[in-house]
Biotite code that builds the C-alpha atoms (Angstrom):
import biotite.structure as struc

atoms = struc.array([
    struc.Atom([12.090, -8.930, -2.037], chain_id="A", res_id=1, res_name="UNK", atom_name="CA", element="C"),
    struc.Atom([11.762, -11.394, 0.639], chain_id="A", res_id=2, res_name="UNK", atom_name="CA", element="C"),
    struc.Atom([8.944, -13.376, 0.532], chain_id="A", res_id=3, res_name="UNK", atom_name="CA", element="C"),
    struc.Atom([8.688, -14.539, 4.213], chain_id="A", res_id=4, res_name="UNK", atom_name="CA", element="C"),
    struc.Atom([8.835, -10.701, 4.931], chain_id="A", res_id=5, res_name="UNK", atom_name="CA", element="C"),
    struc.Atom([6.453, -9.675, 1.946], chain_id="A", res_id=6, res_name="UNK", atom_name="CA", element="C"),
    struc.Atom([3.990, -12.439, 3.345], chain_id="A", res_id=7, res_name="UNK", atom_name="CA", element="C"),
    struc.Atom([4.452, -11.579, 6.694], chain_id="A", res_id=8, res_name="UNK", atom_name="CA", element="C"),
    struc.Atom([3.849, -7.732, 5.810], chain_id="A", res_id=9, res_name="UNK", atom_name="CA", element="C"),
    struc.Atom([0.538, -8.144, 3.847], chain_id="A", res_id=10, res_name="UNK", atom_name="CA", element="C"),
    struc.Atom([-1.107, -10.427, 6.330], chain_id="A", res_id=11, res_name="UNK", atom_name="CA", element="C"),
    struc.Atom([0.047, -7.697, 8.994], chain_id="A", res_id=12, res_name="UNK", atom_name="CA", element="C"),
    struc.Atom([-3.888, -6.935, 10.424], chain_id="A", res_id=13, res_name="UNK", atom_name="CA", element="C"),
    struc.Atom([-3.252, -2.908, 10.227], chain_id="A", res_id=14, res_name="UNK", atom_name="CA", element="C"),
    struc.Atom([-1.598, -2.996, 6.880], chain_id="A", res_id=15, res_name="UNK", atom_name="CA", element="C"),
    struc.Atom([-4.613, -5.354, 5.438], chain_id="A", res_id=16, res_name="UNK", atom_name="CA", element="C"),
    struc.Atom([-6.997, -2.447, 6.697], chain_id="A", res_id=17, res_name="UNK", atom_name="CA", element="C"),
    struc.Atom([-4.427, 0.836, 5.108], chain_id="A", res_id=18, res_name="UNK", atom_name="CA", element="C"),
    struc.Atom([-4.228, -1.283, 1.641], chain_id="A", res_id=19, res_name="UNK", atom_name="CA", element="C"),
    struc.Atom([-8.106, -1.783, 1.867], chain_id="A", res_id=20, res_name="UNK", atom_name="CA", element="C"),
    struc.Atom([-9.109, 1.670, 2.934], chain_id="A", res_id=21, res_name="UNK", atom_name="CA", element="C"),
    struc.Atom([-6.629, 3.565, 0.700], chain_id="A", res_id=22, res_name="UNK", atom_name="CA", element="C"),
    struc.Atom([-7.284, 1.537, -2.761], chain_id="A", res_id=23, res_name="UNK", atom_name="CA", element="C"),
    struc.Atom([-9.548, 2.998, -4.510], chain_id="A", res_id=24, res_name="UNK", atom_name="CA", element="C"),
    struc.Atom([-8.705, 6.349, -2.644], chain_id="A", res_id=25, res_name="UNK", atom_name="CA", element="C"),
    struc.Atom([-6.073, 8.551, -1.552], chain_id="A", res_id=26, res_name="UNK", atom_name="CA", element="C"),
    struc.Atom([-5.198, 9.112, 1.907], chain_id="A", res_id=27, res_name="UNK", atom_name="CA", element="C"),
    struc.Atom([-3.192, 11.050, 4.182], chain_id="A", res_id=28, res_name="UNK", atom_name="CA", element="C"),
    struc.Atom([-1.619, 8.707, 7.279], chain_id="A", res_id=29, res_name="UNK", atom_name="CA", element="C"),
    struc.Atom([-3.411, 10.709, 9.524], chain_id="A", res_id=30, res_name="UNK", atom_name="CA", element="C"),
    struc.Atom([-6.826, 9.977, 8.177], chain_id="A", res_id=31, res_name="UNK", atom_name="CA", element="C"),
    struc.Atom([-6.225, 6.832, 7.482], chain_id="A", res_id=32, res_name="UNK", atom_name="CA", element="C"),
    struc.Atom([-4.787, 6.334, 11.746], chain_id="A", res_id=33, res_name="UNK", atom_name="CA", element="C"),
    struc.Atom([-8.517, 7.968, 12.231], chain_id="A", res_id=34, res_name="UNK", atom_name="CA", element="C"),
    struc.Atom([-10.583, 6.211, 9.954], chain_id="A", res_id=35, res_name="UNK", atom_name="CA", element="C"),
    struc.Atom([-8.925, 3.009, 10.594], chain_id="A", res_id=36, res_name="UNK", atom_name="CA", element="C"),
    struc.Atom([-8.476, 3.432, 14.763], chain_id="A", res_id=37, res_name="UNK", atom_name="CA", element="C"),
    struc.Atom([-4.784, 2.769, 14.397], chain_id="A", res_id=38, res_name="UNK", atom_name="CA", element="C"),
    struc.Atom([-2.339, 4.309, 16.401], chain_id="A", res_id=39, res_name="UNK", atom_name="CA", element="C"),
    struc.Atom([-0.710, 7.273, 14.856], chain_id="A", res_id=40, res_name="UNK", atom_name="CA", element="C"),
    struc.Atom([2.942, 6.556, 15.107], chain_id="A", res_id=41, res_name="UNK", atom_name="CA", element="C"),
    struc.Atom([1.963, 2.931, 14.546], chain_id="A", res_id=42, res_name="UNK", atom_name="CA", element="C"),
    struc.Atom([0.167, 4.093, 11.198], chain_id="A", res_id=43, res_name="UNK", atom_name="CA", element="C"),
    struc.Atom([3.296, 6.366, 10.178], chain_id="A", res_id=44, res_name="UNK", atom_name="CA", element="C"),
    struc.Atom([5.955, 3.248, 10.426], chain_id="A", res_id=45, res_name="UNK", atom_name="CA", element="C"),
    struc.Atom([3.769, 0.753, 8.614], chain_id="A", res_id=46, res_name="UNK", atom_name="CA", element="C"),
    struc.Atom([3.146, 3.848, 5.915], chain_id="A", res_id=47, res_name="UNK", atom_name="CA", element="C"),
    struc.Atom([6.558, 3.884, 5.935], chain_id="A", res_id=48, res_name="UNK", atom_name="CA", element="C"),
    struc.Atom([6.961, -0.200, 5.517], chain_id="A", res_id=49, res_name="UNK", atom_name="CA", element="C"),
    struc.Atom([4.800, -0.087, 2.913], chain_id="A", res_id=50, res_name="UNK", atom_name="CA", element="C"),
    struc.Atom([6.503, 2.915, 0.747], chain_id="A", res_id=51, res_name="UNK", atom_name="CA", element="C"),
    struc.Atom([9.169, 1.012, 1.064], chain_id="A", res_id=52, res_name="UNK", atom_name="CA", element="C"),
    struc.Atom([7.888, -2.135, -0.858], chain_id="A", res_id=53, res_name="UNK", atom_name="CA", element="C"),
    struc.Atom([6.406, -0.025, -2.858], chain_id="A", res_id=54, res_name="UNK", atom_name="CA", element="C"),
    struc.Atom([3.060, -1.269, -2.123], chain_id="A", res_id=55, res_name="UNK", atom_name="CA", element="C"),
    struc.Atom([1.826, 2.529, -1.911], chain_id="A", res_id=56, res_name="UNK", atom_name="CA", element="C"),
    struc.Atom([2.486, 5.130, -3.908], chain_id="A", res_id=57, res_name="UNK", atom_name="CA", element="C"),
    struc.Atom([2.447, 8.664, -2.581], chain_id="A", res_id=58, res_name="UNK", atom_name="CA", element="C"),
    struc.Atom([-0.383, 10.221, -5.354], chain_id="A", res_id=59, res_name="UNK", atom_name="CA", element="C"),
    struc.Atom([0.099, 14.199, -4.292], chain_id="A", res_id=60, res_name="UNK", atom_name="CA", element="C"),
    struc.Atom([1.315, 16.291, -1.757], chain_id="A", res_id=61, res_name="UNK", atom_name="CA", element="C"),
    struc.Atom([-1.351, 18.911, 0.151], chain_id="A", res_id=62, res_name="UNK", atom_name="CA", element="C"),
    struc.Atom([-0.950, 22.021, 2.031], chain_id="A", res_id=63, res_name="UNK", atom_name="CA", element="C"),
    struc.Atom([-2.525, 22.751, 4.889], chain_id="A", res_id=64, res_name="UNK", atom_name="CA", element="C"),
    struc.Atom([-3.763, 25.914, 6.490], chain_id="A", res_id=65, res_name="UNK", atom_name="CA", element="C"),
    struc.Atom([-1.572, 25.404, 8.532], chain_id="A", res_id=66, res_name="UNK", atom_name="CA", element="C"),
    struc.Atom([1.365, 25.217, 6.446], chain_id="A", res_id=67, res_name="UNK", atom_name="CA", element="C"),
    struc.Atom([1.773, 21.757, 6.579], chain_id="A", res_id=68, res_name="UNK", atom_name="CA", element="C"),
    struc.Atom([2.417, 19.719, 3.740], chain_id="A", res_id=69, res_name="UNK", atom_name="CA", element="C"),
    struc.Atom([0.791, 16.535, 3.885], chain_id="A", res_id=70, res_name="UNK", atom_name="CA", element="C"),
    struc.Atom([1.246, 13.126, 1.479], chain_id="A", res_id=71, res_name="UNK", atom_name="CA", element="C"),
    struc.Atom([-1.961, 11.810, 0.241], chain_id="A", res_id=72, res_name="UNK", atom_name="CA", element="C"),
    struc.Atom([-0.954, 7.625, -0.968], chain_id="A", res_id=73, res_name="UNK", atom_name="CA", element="C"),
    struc.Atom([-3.018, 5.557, -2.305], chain_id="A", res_id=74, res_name="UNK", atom_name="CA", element="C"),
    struc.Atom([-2.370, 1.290, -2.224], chain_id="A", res_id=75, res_name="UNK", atom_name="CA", element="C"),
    struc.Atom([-1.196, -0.231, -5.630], chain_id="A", res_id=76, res_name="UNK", atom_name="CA", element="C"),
    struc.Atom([-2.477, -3.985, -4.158], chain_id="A", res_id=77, res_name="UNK", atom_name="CA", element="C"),
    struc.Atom([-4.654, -4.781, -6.630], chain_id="A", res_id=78, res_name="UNK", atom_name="CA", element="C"),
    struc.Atom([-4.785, -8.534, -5.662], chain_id="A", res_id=79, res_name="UNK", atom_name="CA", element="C"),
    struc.Atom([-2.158, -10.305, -3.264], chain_id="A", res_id=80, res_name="UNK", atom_name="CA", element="C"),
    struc.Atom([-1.609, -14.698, -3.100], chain_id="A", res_id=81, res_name="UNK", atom_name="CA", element="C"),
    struc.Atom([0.819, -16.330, -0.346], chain_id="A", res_id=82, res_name="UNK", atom_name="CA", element="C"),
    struc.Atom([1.186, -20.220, -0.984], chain_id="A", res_id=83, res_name="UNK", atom_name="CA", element="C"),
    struc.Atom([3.316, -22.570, -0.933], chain_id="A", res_id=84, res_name="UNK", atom_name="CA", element="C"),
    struc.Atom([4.567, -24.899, -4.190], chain_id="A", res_id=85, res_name="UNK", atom_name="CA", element="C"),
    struc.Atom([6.560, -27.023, -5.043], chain_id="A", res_id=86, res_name="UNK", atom_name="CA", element="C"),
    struc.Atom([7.905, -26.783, -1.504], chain_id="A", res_id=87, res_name="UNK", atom_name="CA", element="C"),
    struc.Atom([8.868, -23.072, -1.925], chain_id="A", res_id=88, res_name="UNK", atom_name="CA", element="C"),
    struc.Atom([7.166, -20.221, -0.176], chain_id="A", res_id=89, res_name="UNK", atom_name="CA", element="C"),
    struc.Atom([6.008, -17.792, -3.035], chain_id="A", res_id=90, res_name="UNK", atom_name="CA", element="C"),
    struc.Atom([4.281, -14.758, -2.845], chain_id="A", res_id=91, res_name="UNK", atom_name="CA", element="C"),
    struc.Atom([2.649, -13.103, -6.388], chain_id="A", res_id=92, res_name="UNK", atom_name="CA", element="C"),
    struc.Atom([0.922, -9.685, -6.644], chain_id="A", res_id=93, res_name="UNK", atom_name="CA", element="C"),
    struc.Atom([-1.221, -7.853, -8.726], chain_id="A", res_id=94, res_name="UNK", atom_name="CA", element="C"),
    struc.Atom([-0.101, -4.166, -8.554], chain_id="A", res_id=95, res_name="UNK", atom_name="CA", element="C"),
    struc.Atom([-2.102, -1.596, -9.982], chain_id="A", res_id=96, res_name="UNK", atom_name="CA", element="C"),
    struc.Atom([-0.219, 1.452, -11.777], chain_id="A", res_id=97, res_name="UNK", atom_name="CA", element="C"),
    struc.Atom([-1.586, 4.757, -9.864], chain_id="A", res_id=98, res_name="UNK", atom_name="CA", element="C"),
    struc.Atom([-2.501, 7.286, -11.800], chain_id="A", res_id=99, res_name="UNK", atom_name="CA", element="C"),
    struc.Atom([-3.589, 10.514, -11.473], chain_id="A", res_id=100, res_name="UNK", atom_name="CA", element="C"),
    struc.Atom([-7.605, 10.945, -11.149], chain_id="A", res_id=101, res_name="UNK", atom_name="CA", element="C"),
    struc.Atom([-7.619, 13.957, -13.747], chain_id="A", res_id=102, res_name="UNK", atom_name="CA", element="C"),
    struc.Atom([-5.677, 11.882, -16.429], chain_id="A", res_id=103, res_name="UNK", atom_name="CA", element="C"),
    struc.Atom([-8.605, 9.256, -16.809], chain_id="A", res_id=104, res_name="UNK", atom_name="CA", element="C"),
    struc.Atom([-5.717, 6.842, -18.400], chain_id="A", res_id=105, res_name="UNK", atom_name="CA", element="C"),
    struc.Atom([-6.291, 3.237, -18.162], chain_id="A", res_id=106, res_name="UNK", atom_name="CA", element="C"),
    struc.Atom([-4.849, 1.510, -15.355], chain_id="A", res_id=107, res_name="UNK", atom_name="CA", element="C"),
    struc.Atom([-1.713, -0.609, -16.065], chain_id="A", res_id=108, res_name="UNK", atom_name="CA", element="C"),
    struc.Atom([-2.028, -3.943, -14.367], chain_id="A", res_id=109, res_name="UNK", atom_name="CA", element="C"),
    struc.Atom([1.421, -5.282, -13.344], chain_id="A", res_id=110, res_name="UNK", atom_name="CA", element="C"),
    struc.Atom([1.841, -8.999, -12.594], chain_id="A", res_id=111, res_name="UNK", atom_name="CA", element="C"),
    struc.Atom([5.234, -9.525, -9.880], chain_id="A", res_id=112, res_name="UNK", atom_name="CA", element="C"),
    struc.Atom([5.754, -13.153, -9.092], chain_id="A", res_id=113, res_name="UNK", atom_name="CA", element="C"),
    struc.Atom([8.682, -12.993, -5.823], chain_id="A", res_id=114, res_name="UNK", atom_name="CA", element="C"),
    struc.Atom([10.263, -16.177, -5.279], chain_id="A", res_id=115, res_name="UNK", atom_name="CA", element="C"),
    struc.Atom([12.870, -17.777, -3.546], chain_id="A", res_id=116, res_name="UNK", atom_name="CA", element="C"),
])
């Protein structure tokens, strides 16, 4: 991945407060738009972004009483670094495996180092 895009995605201010709020939780967009004070359809496309990167992992799908199914993600950012060296723009991430809360596995820790 790009990492003028990855950097410029992290430091994003709403997607620094969904990868805070949905770390060490899971979260549906709509409570984290709530929580958070983010617009909703603003919420859904970064959600979206960030699926995408795979910087969230969708942890379980939920029905509602309404019939609704609705995807509860949860951020795999454990730790994120944008700096510069050696002239080159470089981006490295600590990525947390999600894992199911019931499994009580240990957490794989996953270093990616994105350069270009």
């Amino acid at each position: 991945m790009d990492p003028a895009y990855l950097s410029k995605l992290i430091t994003d201010e709403y997607v620094m407060k969904i990868l805070t709020a949905c770390y060490g939780k899971s979260m549906s967009t709509q409570q984290l738009s709530l929580k958070l004070d983010i617009p909703i359809a603003v919420c859904y496309r970064k959600m979206k972004e960030l699926s995408a990167a795979n910087l969230v992992e969708c942890e379980d799908k939920i029905l509602t009483k309404k019939g609704k199914w609705v995807q509860l993600f949860r951020s795999k950012v454990k730790n994120a670094y944008v700096f510069i060296e050696n002239g080159k723009l470089r981006v490295r991430m600590e990525l947390s495996e999600v894992t199911m809360p019931e499994y009580e596995e240990e957490i794989q820790i996953l270093n990616d180092t994105l350069t270009h």
